[in-house]
C-alpha positions in Angstrom: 129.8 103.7 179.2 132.7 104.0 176.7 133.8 100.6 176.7 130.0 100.2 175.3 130.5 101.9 172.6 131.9 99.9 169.4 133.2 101.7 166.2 133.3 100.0 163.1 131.2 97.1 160.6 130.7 93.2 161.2 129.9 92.0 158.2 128.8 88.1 157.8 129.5 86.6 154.7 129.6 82.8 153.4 132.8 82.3 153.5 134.2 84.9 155.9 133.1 86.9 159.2 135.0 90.0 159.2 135.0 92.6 162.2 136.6 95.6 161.9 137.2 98.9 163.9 137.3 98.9 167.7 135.9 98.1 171.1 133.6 95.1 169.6 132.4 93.0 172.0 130.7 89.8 171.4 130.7 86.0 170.3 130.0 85.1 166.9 129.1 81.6 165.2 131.7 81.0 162.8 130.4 77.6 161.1 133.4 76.8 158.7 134.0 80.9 158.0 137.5 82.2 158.0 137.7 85.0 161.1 139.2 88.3 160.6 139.7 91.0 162.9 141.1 94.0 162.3 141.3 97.1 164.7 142.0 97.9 167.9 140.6 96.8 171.6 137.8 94.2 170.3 136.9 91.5 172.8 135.5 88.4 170.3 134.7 84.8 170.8 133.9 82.6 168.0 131.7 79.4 168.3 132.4 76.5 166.5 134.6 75.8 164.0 136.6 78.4 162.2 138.9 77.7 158.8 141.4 80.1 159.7 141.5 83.3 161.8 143.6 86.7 160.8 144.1 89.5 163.6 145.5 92.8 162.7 145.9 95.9 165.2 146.7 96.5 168.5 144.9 95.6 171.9 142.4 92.7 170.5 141.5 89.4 172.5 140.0 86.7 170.5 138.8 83.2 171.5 138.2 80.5 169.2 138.3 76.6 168.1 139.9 76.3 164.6 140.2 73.4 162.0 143.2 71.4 162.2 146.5 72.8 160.9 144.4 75.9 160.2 146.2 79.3 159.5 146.6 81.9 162.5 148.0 85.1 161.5 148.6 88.1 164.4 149.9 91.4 163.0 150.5 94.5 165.6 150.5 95.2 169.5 149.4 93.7 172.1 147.1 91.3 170.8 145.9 88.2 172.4 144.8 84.7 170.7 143.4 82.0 172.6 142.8 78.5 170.5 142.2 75.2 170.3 141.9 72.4 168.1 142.9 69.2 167.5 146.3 69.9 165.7 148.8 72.7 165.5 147.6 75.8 163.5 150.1 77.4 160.9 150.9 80.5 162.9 152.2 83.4 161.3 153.0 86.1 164.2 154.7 89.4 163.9 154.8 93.1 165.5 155.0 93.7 169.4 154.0 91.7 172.2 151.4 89.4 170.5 150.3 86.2 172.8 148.9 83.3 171.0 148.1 80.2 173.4 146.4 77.1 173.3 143.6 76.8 175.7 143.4 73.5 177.4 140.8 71.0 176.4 140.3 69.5 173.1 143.2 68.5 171.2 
């Protein structure tokens, strides 16, 4: 029942989807939005296209298609990035076992 529980705000905006705090589980529509994530052990999948996608925190696995040559920032531990798209993001990567990888399919 734990792994239910979810501590923190998702807030939807029109330029940016922001979820912060921990143990978030979900997929999210991101039409255009920049992602950010910040906490620890959130499970997220975006749909559709996102402008650019910042993770911060430890323990987080995110899914999602971004715009070409879009920016991907991972601070922290452990955190996991899967992407696509149809050209190379602008990663920026620091902290401590952080594993950004592009999923096969488009691009």
């Amino acid at each position: 029942m734990a792994e239910e529980d979810s501590v923190g705000a998702v807030a939807s905006g029109k330029d940016k989807i922001q979820i912060s705090g921990n143990g978030h589980q979900g997929s999210f529509p991101c039409e255009g939005r920049r992602a950010v994530i910040e906490g620890t052990d959130n499970v997220i999948t975006f749909t559709g296209v996102c402008s650019a996608l910042d993770v911060s925190g430890s323990g987080n696995s995110v899914t999602i298609q971004l715009a070409p040559k879009a920016p991907l920032t991972v601070e922290g531990v452990d955190n996991s990035v899967r992407w696509q798209s149809t050209a190379e993001p602008k990663k920026s990567i620091s902290g401590v076992n952080n594993r950004v990888v592009k999923m096969a399919g488009r691009g």
